[in-house]
C-alpha positions as CSV (number, residue, x, y, z in Angstrom):
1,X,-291.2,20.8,36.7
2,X,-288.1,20.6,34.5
3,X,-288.0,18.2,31.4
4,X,-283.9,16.7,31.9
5,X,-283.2,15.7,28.3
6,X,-282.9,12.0,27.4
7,X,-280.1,10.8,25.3
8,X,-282.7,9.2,22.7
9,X,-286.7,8.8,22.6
10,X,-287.8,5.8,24.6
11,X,-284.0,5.8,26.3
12,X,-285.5,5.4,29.6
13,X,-288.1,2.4,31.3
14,X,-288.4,4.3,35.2
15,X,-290.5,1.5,36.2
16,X,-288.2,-1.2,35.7
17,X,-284.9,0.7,36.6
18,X,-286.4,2.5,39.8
19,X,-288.5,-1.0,40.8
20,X,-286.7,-4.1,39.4
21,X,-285.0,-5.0,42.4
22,X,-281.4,-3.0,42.1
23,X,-282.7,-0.2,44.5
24,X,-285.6,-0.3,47.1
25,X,-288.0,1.9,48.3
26,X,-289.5,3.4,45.1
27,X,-293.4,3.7,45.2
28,X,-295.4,4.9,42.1
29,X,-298.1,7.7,43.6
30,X,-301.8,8.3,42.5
31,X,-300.5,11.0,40.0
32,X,-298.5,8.6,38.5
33,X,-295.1,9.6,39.6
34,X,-292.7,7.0,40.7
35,X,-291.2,8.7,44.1
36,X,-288.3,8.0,46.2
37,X,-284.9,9.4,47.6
38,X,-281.2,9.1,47.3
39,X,-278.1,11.2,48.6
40,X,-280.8,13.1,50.6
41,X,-282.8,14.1,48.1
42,X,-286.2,13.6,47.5
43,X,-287.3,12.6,43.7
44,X,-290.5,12.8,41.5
45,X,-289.9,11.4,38.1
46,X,-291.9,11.0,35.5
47,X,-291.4,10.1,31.5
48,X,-292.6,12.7,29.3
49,X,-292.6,13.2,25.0
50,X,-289.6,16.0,25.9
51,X,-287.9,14.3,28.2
52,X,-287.8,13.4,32.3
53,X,-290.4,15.2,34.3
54,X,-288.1,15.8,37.3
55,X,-289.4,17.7,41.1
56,X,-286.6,17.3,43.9
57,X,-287.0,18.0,47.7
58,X,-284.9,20.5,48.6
59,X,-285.9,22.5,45.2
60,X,-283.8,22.4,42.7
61,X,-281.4,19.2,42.6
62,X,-282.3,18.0,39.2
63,X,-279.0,16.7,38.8
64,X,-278.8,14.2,41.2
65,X,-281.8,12.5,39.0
66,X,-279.6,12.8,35.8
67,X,-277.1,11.1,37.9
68,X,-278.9,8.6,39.3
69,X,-281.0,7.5,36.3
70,X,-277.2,7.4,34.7
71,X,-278.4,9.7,32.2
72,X,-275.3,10.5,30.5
73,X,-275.3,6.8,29.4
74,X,-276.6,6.8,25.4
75,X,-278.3,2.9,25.5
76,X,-278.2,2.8,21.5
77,X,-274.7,2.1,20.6
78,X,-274.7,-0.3,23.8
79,X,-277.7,-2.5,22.7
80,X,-276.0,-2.4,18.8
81,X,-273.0,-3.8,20.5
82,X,-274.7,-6.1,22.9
83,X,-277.0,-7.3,19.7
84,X,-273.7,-7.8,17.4
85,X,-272.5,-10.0,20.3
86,X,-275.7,-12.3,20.7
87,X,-278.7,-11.9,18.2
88,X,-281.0,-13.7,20.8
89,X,-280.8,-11.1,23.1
90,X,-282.9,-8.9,21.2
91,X,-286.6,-9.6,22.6
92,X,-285.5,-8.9,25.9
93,X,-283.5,-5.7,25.3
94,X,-286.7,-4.7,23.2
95,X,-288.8,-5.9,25.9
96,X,-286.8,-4.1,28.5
97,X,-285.6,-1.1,26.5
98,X,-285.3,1.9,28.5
99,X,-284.0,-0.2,31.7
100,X,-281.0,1.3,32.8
101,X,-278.3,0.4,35.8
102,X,-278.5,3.4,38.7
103,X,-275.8,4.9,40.3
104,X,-276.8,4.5,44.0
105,X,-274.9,6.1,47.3
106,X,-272.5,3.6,48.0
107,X,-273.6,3.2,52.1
108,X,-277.1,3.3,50.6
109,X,-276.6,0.1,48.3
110,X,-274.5,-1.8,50.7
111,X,-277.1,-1.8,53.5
112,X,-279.9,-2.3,51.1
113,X,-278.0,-5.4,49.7
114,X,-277.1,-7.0,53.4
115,X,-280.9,-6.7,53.8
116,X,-281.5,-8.8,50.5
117,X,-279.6,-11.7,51.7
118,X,-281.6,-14.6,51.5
119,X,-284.7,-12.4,51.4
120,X,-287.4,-11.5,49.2
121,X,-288.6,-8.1,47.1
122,X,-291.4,-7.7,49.5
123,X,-289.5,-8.1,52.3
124,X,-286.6,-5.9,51.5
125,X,-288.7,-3.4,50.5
126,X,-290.7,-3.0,53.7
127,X,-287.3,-3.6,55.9
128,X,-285.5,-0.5,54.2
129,X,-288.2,1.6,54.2
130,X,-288.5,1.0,58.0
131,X,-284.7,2.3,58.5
132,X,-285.6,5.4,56.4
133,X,-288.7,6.2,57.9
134,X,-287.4,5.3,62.2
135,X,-283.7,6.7,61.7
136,X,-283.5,8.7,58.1
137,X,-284.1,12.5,58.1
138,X,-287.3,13.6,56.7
139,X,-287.1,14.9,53.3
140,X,-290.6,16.2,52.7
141,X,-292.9,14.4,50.2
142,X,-294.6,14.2,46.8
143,X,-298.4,13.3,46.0
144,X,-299.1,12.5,49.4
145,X,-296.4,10.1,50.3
146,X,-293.9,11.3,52.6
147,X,-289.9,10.6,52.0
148,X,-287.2,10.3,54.2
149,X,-283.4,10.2,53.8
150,X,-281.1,7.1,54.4
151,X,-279.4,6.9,57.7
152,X,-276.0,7.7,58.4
153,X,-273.0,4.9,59.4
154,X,-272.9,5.8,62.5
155,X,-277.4,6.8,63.1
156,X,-277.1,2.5,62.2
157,X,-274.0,1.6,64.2
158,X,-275.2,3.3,67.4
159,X,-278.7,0.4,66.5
160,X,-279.0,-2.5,68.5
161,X,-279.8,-5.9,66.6
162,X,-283.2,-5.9,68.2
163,X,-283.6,-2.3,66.6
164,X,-283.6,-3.8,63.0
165,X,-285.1,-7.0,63.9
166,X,-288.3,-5.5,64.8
167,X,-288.7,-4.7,60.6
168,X,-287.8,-8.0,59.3
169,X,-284.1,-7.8,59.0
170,X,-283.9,-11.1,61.0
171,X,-280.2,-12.2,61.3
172,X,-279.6,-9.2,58.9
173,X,-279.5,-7.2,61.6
174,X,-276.5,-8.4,63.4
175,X,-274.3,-7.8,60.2
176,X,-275.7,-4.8,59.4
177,X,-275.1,-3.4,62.8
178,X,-271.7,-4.9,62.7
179,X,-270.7,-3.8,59.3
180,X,-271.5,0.2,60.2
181,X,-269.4,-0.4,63.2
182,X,-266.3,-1.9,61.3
183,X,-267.2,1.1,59.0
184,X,-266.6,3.5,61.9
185,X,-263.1,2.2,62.5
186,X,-262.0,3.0,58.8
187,X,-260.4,6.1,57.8
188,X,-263.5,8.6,57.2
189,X,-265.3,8.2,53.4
190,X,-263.6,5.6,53.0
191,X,-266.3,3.4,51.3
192,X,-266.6,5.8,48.0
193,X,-263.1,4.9,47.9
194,X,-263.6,1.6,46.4
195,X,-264.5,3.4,43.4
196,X,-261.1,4.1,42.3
197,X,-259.7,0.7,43.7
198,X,-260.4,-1.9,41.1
199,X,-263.1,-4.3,41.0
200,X,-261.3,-7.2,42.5
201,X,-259.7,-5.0,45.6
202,X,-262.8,-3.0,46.3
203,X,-264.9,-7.1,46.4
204,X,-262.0,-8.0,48.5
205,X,-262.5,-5.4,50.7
206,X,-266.3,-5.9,50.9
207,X,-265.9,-9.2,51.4
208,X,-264.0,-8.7,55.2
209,X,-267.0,-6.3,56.6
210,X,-269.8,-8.8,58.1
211,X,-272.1,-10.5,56.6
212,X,-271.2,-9.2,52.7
213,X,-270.5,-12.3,50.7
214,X,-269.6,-12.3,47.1
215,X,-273.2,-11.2,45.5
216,X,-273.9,-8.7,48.4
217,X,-270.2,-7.1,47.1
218,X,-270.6,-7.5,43.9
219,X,-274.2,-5.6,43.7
220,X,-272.8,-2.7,45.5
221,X,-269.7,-3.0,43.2
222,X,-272.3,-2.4,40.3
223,X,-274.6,-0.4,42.1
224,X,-273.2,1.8,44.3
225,X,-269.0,2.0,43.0
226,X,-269.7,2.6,39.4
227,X,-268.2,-0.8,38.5
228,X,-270.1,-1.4,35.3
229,X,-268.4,-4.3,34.3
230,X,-269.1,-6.1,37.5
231,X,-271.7,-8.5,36.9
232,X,-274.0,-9.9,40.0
233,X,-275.3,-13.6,40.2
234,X,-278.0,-14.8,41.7
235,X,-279.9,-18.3,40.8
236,X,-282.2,-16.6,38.5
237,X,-278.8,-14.4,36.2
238,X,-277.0,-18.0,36.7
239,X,-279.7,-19.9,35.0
240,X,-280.0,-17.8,32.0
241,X,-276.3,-16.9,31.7
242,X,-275.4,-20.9,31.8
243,X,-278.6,-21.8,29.6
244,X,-277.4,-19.1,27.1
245,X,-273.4,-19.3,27.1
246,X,-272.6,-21.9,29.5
247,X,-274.3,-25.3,29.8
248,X,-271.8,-26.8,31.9
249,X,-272.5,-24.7,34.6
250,X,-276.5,-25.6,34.8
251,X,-277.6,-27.6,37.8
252,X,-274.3,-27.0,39.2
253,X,-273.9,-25.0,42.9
254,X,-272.9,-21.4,43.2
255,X,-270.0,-21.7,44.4
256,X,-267.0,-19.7,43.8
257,X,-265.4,-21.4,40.8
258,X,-268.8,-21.3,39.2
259,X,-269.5,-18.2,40.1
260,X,-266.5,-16.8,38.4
261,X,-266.7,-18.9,35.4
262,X,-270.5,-17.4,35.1
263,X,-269.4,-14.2,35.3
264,X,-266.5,-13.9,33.3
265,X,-268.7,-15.6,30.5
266,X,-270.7,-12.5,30.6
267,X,-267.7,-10.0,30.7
268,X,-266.3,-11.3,27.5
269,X,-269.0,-11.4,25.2
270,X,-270.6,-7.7,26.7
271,X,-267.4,-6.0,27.9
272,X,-267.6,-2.8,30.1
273,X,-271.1,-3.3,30.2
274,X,-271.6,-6.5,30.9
275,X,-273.3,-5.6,34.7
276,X,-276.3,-3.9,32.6
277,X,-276.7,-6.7,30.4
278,X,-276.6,-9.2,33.6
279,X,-279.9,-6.7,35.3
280,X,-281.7,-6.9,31.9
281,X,-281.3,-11.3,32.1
282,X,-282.1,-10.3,36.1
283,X,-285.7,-8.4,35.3
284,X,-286.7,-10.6,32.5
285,X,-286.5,-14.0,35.1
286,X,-287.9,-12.1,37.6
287,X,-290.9,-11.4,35.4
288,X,-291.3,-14.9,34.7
289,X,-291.5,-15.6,38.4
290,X,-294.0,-16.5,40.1
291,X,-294.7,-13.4,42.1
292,X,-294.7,-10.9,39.2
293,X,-295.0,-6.9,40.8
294,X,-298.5,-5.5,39.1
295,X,-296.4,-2.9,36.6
296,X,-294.4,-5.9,35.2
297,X,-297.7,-7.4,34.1
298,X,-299.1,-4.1,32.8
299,X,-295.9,-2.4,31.3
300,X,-294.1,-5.2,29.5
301,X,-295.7,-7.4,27.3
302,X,-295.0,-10.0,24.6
303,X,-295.7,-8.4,21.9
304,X,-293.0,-5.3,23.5
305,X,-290.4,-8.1,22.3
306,X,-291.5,-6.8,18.2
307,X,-290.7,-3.1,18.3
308,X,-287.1,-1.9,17.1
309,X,-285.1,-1.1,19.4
């Protein structure tokens, strides 16, 4: 297997980038590997002293994992910034160091994030594994666990509701059947488009496909376009963000205005970065939840919040 080089030691956490609730479908095997897919490639990453321990399905795709994993991004000059711009940040980045913001396929992230609506990890994570494995291609396996590809816009358009519904989509399912239809009817690759749009055009655009609100947009904004400025809420991010930067907003409902207000609070004290910063506020809530994943428990401790970053 190749080593990819990291841009520093200790640069990058797979756990909690793969399996902190931005992407979905990532399993960590018996030998230790944390396996999944993306762009039609199958991926078997591991950390190593020299680097990323990296085996793709069809051979030899290494890159896609340095793209992916955002590689190219060097986290050190980031967390001095983020640090200079709020001290208290620092047990979490420590805590979390290593936890980087993927760069998903766009289709990939948007379905993925109609399924999350209103849902939960578990749930998510069983729903879009069902799509891959009934209607993805197959893409071989790793350590036993068999991968499959994400389906096309139109293998999920030509779906029924009841096709979806069957894996826990629930009313899901009618937007995400409607949105690959109204997908079909744009001009072809058009979605990876959005990329060169502008934040606030490419969310407006989102916004008129069914059933993709202003989180759902703004997660594949982040996710899937590249946007790394953009900066999801949820009720866990707009607790922290309003308990750390804006008190006014706490208690208050997420509606638009507060939504906005919560988001550019981020954006001007973290800049074009400010969507990593909101998934590190994201992962440490969601380890404080009440149904903590096994490797949160194991991986990140306390005391992680002590080491230098």
């Amino acid at each position: 297997m190749p080593d990819l080089p990291l841009p520093a030691p200790a640069s990058l956490d797979i756990a909690a980038t793969v399996a902190g609730g931005q992407a979905f479908g990532w399993r960590l095997s018996p030998r230790g590997r944390w396996v999944g897919a993306s762009g039609g490639v199958g991926l078997a990453l591991r950390a190593s002293d020299d680097g990323l321990q990296c085996e793709t399905s069809p051979a030899g795709h290494e890159p896609a994992a340095r793209n992916l994993l955002a590689l190219d991004v060097d986290l050190t000059p980031l967390y001095s910034q983020w640090l200079a711009a709020d001290p208290a940040l620092g047990p979490i980045l420590r805590r979390w160091r290593g936890l980087r913001v993927m760069r998903q396929e766009p289709a990939e992230a948007l379905f993925s994030f109609i399924c999350s609506s209103c849902n939960t990890v578990g749930k998510i994570e069983r729903s879009v594994a069902a799509l891959r494995r009934r209607w993805g291609a197959p893409l071989g396996g790793f350590d036993g666990l068999q991968l499959y590809g994400f389906p096309g816009i139109a293998e999920i358009a030509a779906l029924s509701p009841g096709d979806l519904r069957a894996d826990l989509w629930g009313y899901r399912a009618e937007y995400a059947v409607a949105t690959a239809r109204a997908l079909l009817d744009r001009s072809e690759g058009w979605l990876p488009t959005l990329a060169q749009a502008g934040p606030a055009e490419a969310r407006a655009e989102l916004m008129r496909l069914p059933g993709v609100g202003r989180k759902v947009a703004d997660c594949v904004l982040l996710f899937g376009l590249r946007y790394d400025e953009v900066t999801p809420i949820d009720v866990h991010v707009a607790r922290e963000v309003g308990a750390r930067y804006l008190p006014q907003a706490l208690g208050c409902a997420l509606g638009r205005r507060v939504h906005d207000d919560l988001s550019q609070a981020l954006r001007d004290r973290f800049g074009a970065h400010a969507g990593w910063v909101q998934q590190y506020l994201f992962i440490d809530a969601l380890s404080r939840g009440r149904s903590v994943p096994p490797w949160l428990c194991r991986n990140h401790r306390e005391d992680d919040a002590d080491v230098a970053l």
